[in-house]
C-alpha positions in Angstrom: -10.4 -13.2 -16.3 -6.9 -14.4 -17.4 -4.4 -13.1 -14.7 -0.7 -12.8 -14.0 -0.6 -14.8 -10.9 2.6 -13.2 -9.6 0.7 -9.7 -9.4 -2.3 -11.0 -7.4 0.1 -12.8 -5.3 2.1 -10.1 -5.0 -0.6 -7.8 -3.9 -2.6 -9.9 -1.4 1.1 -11.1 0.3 1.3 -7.0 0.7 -1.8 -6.3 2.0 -1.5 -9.1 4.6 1.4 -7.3 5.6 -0.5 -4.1 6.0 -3.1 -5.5 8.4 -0.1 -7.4 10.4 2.2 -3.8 10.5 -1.5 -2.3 11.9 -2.4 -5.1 14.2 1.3 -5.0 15.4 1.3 -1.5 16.3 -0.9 -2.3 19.3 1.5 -4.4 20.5 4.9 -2.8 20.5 5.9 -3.8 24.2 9.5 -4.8 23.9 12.7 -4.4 21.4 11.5 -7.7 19.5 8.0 -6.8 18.6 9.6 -3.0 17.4 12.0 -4.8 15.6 9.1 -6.9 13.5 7.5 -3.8 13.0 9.9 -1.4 11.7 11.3 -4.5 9.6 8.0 -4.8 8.0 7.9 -0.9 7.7 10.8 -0.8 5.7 9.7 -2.5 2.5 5.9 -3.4 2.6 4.4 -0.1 1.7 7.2 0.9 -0.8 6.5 -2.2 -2.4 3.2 -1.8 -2.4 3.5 2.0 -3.6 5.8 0.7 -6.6 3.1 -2.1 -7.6 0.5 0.4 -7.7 3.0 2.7 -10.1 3.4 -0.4 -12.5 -0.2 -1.1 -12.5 -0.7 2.8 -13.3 0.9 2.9 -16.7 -1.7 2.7 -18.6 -3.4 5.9 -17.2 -4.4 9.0 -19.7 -5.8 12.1 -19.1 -9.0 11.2 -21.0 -12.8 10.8 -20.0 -12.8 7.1 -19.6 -9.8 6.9 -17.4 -11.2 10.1 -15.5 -14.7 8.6 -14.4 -12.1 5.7 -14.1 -10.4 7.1 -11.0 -13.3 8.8 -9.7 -15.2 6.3 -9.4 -12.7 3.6 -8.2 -10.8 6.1 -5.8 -11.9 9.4 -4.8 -15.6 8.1 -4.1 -14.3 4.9 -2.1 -12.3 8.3 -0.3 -15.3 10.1 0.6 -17.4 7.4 2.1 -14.2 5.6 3.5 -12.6 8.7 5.1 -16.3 9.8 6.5 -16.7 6.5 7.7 -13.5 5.9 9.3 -14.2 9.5 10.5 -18.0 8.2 12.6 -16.2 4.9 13.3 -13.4 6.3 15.7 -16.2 8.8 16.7 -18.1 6.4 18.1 -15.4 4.4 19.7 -14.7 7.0 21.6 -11.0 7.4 20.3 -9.6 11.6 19.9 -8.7 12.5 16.4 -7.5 15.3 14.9 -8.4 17.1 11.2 -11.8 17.8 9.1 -13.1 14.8 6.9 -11.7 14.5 3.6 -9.5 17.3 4.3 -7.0 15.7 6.2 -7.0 11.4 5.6 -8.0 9.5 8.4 -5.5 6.4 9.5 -5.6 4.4 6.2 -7.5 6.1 3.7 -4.7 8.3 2.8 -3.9 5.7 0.1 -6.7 6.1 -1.9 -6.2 9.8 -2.1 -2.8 10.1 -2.6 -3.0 7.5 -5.4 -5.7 9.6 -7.1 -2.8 12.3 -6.8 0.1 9.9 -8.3 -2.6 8.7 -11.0 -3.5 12.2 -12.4 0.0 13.2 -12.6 0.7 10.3 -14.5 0.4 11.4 -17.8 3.4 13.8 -16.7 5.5 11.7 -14.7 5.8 9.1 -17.9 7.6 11.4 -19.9 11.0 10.8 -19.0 12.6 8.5 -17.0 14.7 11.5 -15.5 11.4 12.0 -12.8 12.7 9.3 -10.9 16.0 10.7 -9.8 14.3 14.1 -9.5 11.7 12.6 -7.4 14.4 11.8 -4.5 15.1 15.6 -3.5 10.5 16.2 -3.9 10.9 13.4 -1.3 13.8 15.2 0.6 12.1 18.5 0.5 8.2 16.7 1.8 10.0 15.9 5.0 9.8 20.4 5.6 6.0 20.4 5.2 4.2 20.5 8.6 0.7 19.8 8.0 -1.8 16.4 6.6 -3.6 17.9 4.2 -4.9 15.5 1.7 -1.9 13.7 2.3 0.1 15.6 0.1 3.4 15.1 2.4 3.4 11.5 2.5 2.6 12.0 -1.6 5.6 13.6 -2.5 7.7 11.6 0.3 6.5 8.1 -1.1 6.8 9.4 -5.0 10.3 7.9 -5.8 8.5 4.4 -5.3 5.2 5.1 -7.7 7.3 6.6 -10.2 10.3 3.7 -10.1 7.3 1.2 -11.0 5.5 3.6 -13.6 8.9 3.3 -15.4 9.7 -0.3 -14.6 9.3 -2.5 -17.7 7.2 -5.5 -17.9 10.7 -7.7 -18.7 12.9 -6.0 -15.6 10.1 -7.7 -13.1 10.4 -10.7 -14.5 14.0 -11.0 -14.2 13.2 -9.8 -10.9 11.4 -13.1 -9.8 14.4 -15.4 -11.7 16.2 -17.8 -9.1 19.4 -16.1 -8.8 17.9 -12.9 -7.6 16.1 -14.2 -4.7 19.6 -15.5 -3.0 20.7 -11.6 -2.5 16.8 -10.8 -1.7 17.6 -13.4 0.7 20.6 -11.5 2.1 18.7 -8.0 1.9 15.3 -9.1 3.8 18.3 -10.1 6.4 20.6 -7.3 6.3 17.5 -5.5 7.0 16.1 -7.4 9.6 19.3 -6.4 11.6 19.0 -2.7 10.7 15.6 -2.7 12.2 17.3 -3.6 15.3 19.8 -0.5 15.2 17.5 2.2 13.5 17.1 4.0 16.8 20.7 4.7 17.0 20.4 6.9 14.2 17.4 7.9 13.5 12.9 6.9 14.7 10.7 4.3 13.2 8.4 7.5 12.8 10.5 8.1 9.7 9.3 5.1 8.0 5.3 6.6 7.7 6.6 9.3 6.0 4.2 11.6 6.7 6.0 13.2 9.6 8.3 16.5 9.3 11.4 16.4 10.3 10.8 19.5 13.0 8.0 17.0 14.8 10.1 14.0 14.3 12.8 16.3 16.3 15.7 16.2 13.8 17.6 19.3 11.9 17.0 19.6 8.3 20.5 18.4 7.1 20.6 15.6 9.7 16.8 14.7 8.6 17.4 14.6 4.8 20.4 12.2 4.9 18.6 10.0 6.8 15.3 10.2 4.8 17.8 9.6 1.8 19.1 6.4 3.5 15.6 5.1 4.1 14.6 5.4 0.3 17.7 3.4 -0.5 16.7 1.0 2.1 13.4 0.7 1.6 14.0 0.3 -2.5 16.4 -2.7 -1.9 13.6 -4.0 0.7 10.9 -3.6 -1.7 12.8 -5.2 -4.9 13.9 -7.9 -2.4 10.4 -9.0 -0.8 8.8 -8.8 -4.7 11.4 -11.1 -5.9 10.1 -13.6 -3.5 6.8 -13.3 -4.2 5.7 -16.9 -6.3 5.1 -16.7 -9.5 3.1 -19.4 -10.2 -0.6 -19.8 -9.1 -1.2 -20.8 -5.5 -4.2 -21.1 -2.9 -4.2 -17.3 -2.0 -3.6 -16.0 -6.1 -7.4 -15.3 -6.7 -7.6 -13.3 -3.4 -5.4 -10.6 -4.5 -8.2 -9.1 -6.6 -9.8 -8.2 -3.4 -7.1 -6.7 -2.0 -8.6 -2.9 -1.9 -11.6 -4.5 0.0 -8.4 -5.9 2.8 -7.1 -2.5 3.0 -10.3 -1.0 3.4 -11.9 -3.3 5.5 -9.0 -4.4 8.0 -9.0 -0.8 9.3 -12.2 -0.8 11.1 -11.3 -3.9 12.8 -8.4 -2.6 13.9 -9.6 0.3 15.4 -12.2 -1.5 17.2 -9.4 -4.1 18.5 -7.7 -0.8 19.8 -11.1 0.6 21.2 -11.5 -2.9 23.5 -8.3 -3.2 24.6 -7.9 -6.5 23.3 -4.2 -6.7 23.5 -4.2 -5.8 27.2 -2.4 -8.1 27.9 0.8 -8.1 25.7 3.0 -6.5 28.0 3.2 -9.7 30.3 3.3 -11.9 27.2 5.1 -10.1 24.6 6.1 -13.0 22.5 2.6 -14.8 22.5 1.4 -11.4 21.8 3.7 -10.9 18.3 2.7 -14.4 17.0 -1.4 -13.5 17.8 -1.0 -10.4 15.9 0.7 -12.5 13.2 -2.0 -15.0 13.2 -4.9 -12.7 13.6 -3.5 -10.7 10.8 -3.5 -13.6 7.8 -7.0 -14.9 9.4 -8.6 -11.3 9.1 -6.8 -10.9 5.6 -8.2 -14.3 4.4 -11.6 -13.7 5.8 -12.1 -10.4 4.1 -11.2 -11.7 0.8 -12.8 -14.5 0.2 -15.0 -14.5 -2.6 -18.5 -14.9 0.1 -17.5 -11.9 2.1 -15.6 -9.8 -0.5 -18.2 -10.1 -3.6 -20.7 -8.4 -1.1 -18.3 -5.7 0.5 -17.1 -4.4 -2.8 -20.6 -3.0 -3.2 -19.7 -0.5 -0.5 -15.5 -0.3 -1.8 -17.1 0.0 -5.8 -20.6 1.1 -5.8 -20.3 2.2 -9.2 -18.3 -0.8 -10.6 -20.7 -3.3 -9.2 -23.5 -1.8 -10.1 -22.0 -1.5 -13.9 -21.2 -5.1 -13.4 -24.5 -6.3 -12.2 -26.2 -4.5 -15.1 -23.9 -6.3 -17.6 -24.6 -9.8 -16.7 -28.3 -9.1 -17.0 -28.1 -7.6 -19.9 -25.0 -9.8 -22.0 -22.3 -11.5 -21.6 -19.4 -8.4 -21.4 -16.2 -9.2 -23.2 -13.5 -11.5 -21.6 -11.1 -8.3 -20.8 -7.1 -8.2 -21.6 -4.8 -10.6 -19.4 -2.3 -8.7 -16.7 0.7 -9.9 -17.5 4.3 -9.1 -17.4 4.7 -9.1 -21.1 5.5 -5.6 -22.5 2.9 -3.8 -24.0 1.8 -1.1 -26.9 1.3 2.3 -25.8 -2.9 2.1 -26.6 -5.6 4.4 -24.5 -6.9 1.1 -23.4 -8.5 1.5 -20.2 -6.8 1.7 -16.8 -7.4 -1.5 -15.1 -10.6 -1.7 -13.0 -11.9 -1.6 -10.0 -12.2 -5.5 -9.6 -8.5 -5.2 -8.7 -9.1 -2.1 -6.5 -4.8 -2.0 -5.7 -3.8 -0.8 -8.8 
């Protein structure tokens, strides 16, 4: 399958970053280890969130795409969320909401990205839904309960809907040489932000799935500094994408697999959690912060290469792989459509599959 190698780079830098922000939350024992953290916080997941809105163009409201997304996302949900759900369970950890109702730790992506993708069809109609996203993302920060994820789906929807509109020429410009010297200077400005952000406001705001009345701000107070984080966290994103490479390198053909990192990362971090592994960070904070780093890209790598991923996606992509195994048995299917960052007709060709679960 012919692919644009910045994408699958792109995608399996960000998903390393997810298990590292995950693995790093069990060790947030002094001011340098938060600062990693809430550095990381500001761009990774906007970044990711606007990948997954380019990616999501192509979506219709038609059968194929329909059986599409239920079979790539909201039945990954049910038996990830359930499963997450018996995992901590039987770890031992307390947890709070009904299965599928409410998302368990990191399965509220694969919901809420069902959400973005059905309202896709509407959100492509005018580029004027990206500056009325920002006060839907204001407003999110006044609902006070989890379920489906619908907060964190309206607070994250200026980033989907900034890459559903985002031509195919504007990120490659984005990747040119003379961008990457300010993405440079932003990655920095915010790495000394991230040092500063509880002076004026909690690193709480950056999972944006927290109301302002829990996080223990005012409504005015909270929306102009939920407003400051979606700048932030916009110049973050575009920075860190900019210096993604775009040509083809030793981890490119492991960004395919990224959905079975997301997925699969979670359970291991709960059970790292569970056995107290990182006891010992508090006397060691530094050692502690370059572990997590290093367990982070070794668990990433592990779960994506091709040995260990072509036999998880059977449990990420039942359907898919089942289609798949049929196919080769049967014939040959045809070589499908390169990704790439050329522009595109408006077709109903299908949304891309689940062999590149991100999108």
């Amino acid at each position: 399958m012919a692919r644009d190698p910045w994408l699958d780079n792109a995608k399996f830098a960000l998903v390393t970053l997810v298990v590292f922000g995950h693995i790093l939350g069990l060790v947030l024992v002094d001011e340098r280890n938060v600062q990693v953290y809430t550095w990381i916080y500001f761009f990774h997941m906007p970044a990711f969130v606007l990948i997954s809105g380019y990616l999501s163009r192509s979506f219709r409201s038609d059968r194929d795409h329909l059986i599409s997304l239920a079979s790539t996302l909201l039945l990954p949900y049910l038996i990830f969320d359930a499963a997450m759900y018996q995992w901590r369970e039987h770890l031992g950890q307390a947890q709070t909401g009904a299965v599928w109702l409410e998302p368990h730790y990191a399965m509220w992506y694969l919901i809420v990205l069902a959400m973005w993708r059905l309202a896709t069809p509407l959100l492509r109609k005018h580029w004027l839904v990206i500056p009325l996203s920002v006060p839907l993302s204001l407003w999110a920060g006044t609902l006070d309960f989890t379920l489906l994820g619908i907060p964190k789906a309206f607070a994250m929807l200026p980033f989907f809907v900034i890459g559903l509109h985002a031509r195919s020429s504007w990120l490659a410009h984005l990747t040119t040489w003379w961008v990457r010297i300010p993405a440079v200077g932003a990655l920095v400005w915010l790495w000394h932000s991230a040092a500063d952000i509880q002076d004026w406001a909690r690193v709480a705001f950056l999972w944006w799935d927290r109301s302002y009345e829990v996080l223990g701000y005012g409504a005015e107070e909270s929306y102009e500094i939920r407003a400051r984080l979606l700048a932030m966290s916009l110049v973050g994103a575009l920075a860190a994408l900019a210096l993604v490479p775009r040509r083809t390198t030793f981890f490119t053909g492991l960004g395919s697999a990224s959905l079975v990192v997301y997925l699969g990362h979670a359970f291991a971090v709960r059970w790292a959690q569970s056995a107290e592994l990182f006891d010992w960070a508090p006397d060691h904070p530094t050692a502690a912060l370059w572990t997590a780093a290093g367990a982070a890209v070794a668990l990433a790598l592990s779960l994506a290469c091709p040995p260990v991923s072509r036999r998880l996606v059977w449990v990420v992509d039942p359907i898919g792989s089942i289609r798949r195994h049929r196919s080769r048995q049967v014939v040959s299917p045809e070589a499908p459509r390169a990704e790439s960052l050329r522009d595109e007709p408006e077709t109903d060709r299908p949304v891309p599959g689940p062999s590149d679960p991100i999108r």
